[in-house]
C-alpha positions in Angstrom: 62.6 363.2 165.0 61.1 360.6 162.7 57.3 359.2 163.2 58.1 355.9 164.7 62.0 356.3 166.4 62.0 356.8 170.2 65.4 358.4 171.7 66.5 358.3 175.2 69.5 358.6 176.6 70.8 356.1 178.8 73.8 355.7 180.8 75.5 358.3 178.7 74.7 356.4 175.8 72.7 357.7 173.2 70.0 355.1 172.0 67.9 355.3 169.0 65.2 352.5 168.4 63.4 352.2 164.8 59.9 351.4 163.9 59.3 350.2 160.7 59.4 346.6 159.0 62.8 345.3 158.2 64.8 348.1 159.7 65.5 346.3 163.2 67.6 348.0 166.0 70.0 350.4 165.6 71.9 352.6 167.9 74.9 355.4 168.2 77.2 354.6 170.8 79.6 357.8 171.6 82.2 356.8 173.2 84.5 359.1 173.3 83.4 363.1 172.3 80.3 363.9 173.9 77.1 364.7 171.5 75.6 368.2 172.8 74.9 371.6 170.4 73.2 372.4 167.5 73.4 370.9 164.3 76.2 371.8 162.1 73.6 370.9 159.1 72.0 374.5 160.6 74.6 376.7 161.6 78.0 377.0 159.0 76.5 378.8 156.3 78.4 381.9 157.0 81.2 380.5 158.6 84.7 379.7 155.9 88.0 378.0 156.8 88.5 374.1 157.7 85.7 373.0 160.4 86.3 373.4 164.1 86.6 370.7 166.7 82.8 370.9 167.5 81.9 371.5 164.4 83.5 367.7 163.5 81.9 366.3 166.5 78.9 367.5 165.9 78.9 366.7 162.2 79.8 363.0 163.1 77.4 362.6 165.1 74.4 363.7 162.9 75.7 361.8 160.5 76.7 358.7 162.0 73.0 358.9 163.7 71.1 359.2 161.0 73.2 356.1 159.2 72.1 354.1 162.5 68.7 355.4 162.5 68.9 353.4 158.9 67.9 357.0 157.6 69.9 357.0 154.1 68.5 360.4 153.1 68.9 362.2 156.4 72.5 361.1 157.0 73.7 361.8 153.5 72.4 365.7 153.6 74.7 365.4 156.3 77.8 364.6 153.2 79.2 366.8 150.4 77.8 364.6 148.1 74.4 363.7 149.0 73.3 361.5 146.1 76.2 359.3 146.1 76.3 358.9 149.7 72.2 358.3 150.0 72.9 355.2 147.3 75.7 353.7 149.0 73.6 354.0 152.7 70.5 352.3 151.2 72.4 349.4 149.6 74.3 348.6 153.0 70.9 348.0 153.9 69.1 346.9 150.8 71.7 345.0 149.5 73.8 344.0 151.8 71.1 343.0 154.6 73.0 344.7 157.4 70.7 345.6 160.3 71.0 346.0 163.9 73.8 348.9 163.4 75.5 350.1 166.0 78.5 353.4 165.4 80.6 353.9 168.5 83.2 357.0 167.3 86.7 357.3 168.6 89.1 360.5 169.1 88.9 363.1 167.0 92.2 363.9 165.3 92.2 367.6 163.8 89.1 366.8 161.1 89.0 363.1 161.4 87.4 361.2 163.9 87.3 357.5 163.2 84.4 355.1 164.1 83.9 351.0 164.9 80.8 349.4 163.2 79.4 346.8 165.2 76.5 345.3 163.2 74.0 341.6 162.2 73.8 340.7 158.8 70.7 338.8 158.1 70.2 336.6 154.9 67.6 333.6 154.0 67.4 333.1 157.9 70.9 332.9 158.8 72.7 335.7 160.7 75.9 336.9 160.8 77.9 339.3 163.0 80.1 341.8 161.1 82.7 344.1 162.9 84.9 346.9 161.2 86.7 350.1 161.9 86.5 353.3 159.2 86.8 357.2 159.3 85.3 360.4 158.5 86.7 363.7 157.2 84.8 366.9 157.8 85.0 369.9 155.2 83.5 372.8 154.7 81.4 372.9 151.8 82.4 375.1 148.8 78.7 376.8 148.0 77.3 376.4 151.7 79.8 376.9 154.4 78.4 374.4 156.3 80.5 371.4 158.0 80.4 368.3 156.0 81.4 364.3 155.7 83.6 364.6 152.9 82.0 361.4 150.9 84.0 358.5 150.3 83.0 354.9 149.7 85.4 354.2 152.1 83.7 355.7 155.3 80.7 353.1 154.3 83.6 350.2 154.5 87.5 350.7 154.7 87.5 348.0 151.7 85.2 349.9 149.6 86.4 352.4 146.2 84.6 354.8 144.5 82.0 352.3 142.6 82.1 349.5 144.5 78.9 348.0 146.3 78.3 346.0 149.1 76.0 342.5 148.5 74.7 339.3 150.0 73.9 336.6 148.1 75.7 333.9 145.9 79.0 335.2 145.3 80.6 336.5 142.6 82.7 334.1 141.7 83.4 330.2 143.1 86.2 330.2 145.5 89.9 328.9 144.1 92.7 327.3 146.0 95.3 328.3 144.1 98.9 327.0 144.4 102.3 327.7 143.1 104.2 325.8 140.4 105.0 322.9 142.9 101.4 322.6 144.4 102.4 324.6 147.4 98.8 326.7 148.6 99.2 330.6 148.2 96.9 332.7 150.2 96.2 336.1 151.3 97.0 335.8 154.7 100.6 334.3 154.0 101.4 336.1 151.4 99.4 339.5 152.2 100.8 340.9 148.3 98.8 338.2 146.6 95.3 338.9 148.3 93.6 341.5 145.4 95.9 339.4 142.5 94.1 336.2 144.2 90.8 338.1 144.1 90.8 338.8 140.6 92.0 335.2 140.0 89.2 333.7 141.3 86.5 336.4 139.6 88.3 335.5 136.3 89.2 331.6 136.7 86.7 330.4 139.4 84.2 328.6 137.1 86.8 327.4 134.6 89.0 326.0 138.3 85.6 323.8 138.5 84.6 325.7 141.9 80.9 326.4 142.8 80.1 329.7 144.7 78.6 330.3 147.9 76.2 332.5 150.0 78.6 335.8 151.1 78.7 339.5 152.2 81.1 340.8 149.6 82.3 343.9 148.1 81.6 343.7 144.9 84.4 345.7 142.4 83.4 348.8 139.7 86.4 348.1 138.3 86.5 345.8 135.4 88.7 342.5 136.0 88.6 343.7 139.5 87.5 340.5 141.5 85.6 340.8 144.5 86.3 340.3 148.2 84.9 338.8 150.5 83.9 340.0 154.1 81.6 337.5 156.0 80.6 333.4 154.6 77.3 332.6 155.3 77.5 329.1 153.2 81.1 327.6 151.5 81.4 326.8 148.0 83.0 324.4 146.4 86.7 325.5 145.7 88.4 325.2 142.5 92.2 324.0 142.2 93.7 326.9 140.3 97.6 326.2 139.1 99.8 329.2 139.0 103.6 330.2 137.8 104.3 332.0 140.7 107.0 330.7 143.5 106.4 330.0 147.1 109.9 330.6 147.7 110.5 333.5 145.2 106.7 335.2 146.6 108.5 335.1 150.2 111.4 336.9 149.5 109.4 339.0 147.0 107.0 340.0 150.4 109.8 340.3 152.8 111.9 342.5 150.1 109.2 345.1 149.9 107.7 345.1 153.5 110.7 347.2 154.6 110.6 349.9 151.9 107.0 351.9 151.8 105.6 352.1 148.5 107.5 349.5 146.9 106.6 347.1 144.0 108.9 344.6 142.4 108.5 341.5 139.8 110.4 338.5 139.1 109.6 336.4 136.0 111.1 333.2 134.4 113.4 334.6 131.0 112.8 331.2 129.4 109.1 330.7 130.0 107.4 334.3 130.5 106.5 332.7 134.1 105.5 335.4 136.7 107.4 334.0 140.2 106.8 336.7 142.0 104.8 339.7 142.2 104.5 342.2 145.5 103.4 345.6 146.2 104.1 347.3 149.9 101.7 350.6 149.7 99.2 351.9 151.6 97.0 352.2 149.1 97.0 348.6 148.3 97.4 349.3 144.3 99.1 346.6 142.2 101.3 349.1 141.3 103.6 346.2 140.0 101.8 345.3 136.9 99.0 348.2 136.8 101.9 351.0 137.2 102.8 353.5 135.4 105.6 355.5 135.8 108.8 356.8 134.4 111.7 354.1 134.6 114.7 356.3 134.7 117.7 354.9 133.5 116.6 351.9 133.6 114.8 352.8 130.0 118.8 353.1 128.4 118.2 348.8 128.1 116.1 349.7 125.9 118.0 352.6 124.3 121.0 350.7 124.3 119.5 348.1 121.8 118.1 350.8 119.8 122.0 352.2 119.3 123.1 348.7 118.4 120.4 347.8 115.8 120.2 350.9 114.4 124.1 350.8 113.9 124.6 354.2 115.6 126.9 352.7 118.4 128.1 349.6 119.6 128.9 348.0 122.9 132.4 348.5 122.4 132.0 352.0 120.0 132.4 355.5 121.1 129.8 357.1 123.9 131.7 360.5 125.7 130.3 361.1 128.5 130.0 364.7 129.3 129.1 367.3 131.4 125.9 368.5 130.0 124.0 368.0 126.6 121.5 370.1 125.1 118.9 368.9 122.5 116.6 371.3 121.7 117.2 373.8 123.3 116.7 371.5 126.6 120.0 370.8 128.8 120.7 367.4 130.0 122.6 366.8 133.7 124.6 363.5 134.9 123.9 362.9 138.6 126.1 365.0 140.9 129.7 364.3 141.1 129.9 362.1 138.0 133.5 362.7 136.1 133.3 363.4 132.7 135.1 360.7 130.0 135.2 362.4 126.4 136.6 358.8 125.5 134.1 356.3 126.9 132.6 353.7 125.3 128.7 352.6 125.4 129.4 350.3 127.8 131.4 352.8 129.6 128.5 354.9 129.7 125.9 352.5 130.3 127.4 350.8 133.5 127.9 354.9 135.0 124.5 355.7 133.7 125.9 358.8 131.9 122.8 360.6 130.8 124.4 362.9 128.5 126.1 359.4 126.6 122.8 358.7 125.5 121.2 362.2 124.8 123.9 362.7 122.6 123.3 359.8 120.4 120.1 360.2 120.1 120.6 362.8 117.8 123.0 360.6 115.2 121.4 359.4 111.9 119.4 357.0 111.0 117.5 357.7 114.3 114.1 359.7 114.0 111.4 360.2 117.1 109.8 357.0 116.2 113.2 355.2 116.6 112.8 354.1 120.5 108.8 353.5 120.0 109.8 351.1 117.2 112.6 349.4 118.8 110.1 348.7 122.1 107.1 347.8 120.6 108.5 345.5 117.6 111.6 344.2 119.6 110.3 344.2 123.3 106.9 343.9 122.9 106.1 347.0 125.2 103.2 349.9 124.7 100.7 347.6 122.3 98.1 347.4 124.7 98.0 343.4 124.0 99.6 341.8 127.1 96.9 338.9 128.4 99.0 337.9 131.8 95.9 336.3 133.8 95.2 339.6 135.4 94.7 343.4 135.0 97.9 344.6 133.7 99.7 347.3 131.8 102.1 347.3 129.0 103.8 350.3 129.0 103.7 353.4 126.9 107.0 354.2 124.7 105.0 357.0 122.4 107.0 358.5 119.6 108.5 362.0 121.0 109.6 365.2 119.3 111.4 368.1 120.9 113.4 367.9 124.0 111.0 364.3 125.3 112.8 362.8 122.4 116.5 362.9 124.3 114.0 362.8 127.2 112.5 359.7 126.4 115.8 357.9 126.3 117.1 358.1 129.3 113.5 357.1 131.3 112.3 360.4 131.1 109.9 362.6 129.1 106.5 360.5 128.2 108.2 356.8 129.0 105.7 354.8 131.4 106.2 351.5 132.5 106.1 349.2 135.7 108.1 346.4 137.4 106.2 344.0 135.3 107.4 345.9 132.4 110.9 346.2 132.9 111.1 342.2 134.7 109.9 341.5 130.7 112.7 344.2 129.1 115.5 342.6 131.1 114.0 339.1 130.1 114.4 339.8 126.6 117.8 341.8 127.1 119.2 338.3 128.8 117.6 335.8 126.1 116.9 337.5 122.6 113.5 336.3 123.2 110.3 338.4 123.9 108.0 336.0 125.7 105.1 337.8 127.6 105.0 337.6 130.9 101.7 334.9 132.1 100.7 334.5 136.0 98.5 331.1 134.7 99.1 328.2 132.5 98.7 329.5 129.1 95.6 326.8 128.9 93.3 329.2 131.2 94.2 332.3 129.0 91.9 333.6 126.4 93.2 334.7 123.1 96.6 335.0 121.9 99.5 336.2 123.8 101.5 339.1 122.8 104.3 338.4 120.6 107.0 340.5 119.2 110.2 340.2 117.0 113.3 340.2 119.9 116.4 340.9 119.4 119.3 339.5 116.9 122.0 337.2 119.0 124.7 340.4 118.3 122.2 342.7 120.3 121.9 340.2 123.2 125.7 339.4 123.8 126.6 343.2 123.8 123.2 344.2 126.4 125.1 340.9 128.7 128.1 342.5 128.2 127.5 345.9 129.7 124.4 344.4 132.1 127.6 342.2 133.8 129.7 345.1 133.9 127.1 347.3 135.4 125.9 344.3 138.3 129.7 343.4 139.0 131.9 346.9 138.7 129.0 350.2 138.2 126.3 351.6 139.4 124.3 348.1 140.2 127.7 346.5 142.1 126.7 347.3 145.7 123.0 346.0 145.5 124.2 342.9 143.6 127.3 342.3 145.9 127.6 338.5 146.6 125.4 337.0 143.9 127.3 334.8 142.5 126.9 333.0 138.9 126.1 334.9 135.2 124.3 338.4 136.4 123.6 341.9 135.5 121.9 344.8 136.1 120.4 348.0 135.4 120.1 350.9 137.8 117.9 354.2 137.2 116.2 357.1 139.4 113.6 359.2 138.1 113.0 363.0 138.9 109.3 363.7 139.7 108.1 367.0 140.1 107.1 367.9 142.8 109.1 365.1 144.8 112.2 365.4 147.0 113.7 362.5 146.2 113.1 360.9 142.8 112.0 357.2 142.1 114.6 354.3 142.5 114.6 352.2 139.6 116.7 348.4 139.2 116.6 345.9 137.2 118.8 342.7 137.7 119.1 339.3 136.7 120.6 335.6 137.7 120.5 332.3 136.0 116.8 332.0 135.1 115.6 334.7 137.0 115.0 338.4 136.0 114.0 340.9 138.7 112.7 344.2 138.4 111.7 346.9 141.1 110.6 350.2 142.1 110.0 352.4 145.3 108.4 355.5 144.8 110.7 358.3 146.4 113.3 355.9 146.9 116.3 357.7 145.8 118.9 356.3 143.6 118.0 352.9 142.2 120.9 351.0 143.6 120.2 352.4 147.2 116.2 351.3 147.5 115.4 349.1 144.7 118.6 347.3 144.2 118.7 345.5 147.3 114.6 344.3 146.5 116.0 342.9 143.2 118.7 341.1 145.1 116.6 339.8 147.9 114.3 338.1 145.4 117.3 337.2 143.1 118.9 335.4 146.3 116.0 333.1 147.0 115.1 332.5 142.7 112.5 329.6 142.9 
């Protein structure tokens, strides 16, 4: 042991107390799985397959020890990767002024055992107490053998990603109220969806909201345009009054929608303004997989397509589309879903409200159209894939790259190299409704830097015909069940995307009502009418 550290155990509980200015007390409290053995760190070398229940206990407790102990160096040998692990250890102390640690570690669960930090943050006098739960995974190490923390920030802090640090001191940013478009407050807690899009709010639009910051333990974000959060307030700023376009009323159904279908995301936005109402994500990885997502639309994409057939003059809403059992481009063969019945004599609308893939794969191969055809139709008409989108937050455009071979047919039915996210497609169906590309903004335009996106839209010919067959497709195809009982002028869009590697493939829908266009996705969901669907209606039902 260390020059300076006593050990004696007490009760059953192992207590460690430090020497040495500014390290304080620290202590490993095992509640659970006795300590006892020798050190993993000594005996694995030789030894290959996934570590053994002592082998995690003992592991843990080395390592959680040494972290107590406030010994950065000797608890990160204890990791697979010891540099990484060493940095992030000295900074909870250095930089974060946590002191007086104490690890109590829980049940171990094949090679996981999870712990409870119980611990004082100190700052400029003031003390704080600061209580968390997180987890370890032991591996065996590739070169050694020996049993291993597999390193993650997030065993340091369940809030912390690979990058991130823990500080205290002024905050990042000054802390926002920020409100809806009729002045109702939105917060975290309420509206659990908004917390990271409220974090990055107030890192971006804190200052310019006329806040001032104050004293906090905070994680602070590698990620550009990340934000930070906050975990303990020693002294409260001054908040700043930050205006949003979001609902309070659309945000509620938008939460409620996706809290009962795991890994969900959906988006409602305001045709005639760009206005986000609504944005909420239900995963466990906490993503904003709503307007950071990217992912292959499925039929959802043939809005898109569909205006590409009209402008181009290959097809019309009304003109010929057979739908029929298979299509091959390219030596590449083309399925409808199972049990659709063939129509040699349907029309584009015909198709479009079925969702016959091989409609559309067909076309694609009429004249004028070339592989840039769909890129140019998305990026000049929809404004999609330009990298140019300034919405108030981090955000993606989607990618509609210019395909040859069989991702050109691919491409146009959602498939292929298409990417795009709820955000996305809420802005595709916008445009579909109005003629009007307007890009999407979660802030009054006044707090944005820079231009926003523009792009050309779509002729008043184009629009009617997309109405035409979204109608058909929300009140008598493949959108009517999820959109049963909304009454007024609406449409839809369905689509599911295969994944390899996935059971079931990713539901896809689109919808819209009045002044409101809705667009969701659930990863694994199935069809799009049977998981997404009923999000888009949810949120549709309550508008805002």
């Amino acid at each position: 042991m260390r020059k300076g550290v006593k050990a004696a155990l007490v009760g059953g509980v192992f207590t460690v107390m430090v020497g040495g200015a500014g390290y304080g007390a620290y202590n490993v409290v095992n509640a659970v799985n006795g300590g006892g053995g020798s050190s993993s760190g000594k005996s694995g070398a030789s030894r290959s397959g996934p570590p053994t229940r002592d082998e995690v206990r003992e592991t843990a407790r080395e390592f959680l020890g040494a972290w107590a102990e406030g010994d950065a160096d000797g608890a990160a040998a204890y990791t697979d990767n010891a540099e990484a692990a060493a940095e992030a250890l000295t900074g909870f102390r250095e930089d974060a002024y946590i002191r007086k640690v104490e690890l109590t570690r829980g049940r171990i669960s094949g090679t996981r055992m999870p712990f409870t930090v119980r611990a004082t943050v100190t700052y400029e006098g003031k003390s704080k107490q600061l209580r968390y739960a997180s987890a370890l995974e032991v591996v065996r190490g590739v070169h050694t053998g020996r049993a291993l923390v597999d390193w993650r920030a997030s065993v340091l802090h369940p809030e912390l990603r690979r990058g991130d640090t823990l500080e205290t001191g002024e905050a990042a940013a000054p802390p926002i109220v920020a409100v809806d478009r009729n002045g109702v407050v939105l917060t975290g807690k309420k509206y659990p969806s908004l917390a990271p899009v409220l974090d990055q709010l107030r890192a971006k639009y804190g200052e310019q909201a006329g806040g001032r910051p104050g004293v906090e333990l905070y994680v602070r974000r590698a990620e550009k345009g990340a934000g930070a959060k906050t975990l303990l307030t020693f002294a409260k700023g001054r908040p700043g009054r930050l205006p949003t376009t979001l609902s309070a009323a659309a945000q509620r159904a938008a939460e409620d929608a996706v809290a009962r279908q795991p890994e969900s995301s959906v988006v409602a936005v305001r045709p005639s303004s760009g206005d986000v109402l609504a944005v909420a994500n239900h995963r466990a990885d906490k993503f904003n997989a709503a307007f950071e997502g990217k992912l292959a639309p499925g039929s959802t994409m043939k809005i898109v397509t569909a205006a590409m057939l009209i402008d181009k003059g290959v097809t019309k809403a009304s003109g010929p589309a057979p739908c029929t059992p298979e299509a091959t481009w390219q030596s590449q063969t083309f399925h409808n879903l199972r049990g659709m019945t063939p129509n040699e004599d349907a029309t584009l609308a015909d198709s479009f409200a079925r969702s016959c893939n091989t409609a559309f794969v067909k076309l694609v191969d009429e004249k004028p159209l070339t592989d840039a055809s769909l890129t140019e139709e998305a990026t000049a008409n929809f404004g999609l894939g330009r990298d140019d989108w300034r919405t108030g937050i981090t955000s993606a455009d989607g990618s509609v790259p210019a395909s040859g071979g069989p991702d050109r047919a691919a491409n146009a039915i959602g498939q292929g190299q298409v990417q795009l996210n709820p955000l996305n497609l809420a802005s595709v169906t916008a445009t579909a409704m109005t003629g009007s590309f307007r890009q999407p903004v979660l802030v009054p335009k006044k707090f944005i830097d820079g231009e926003l996106a523009t792009a050309r839209g779509l002729s008043a010919g184009t629009v009617a015909q997309l109405r035409q067959m979204m109608r058909r497709t929300a009140v008598a195809g493949t959108g009517a069940r999820a959109m049963a009982g909304l009454g007024g002028d609406v449409g839809a869009k369905t689509g599911s995307a295969e994944v390899d590697g996935q059971t079931k493939p990713n539901s896809w829908f689109a919808g819209y009502r009045g002044d409101t266009a809705v667009a969701a996705m659930a990863q694994e969901g199935g069809h799009g009418g049977d998981t997404a669907g009923p999000i888009v209606a949810a949120v549709l039902r309550a508008r805002g």
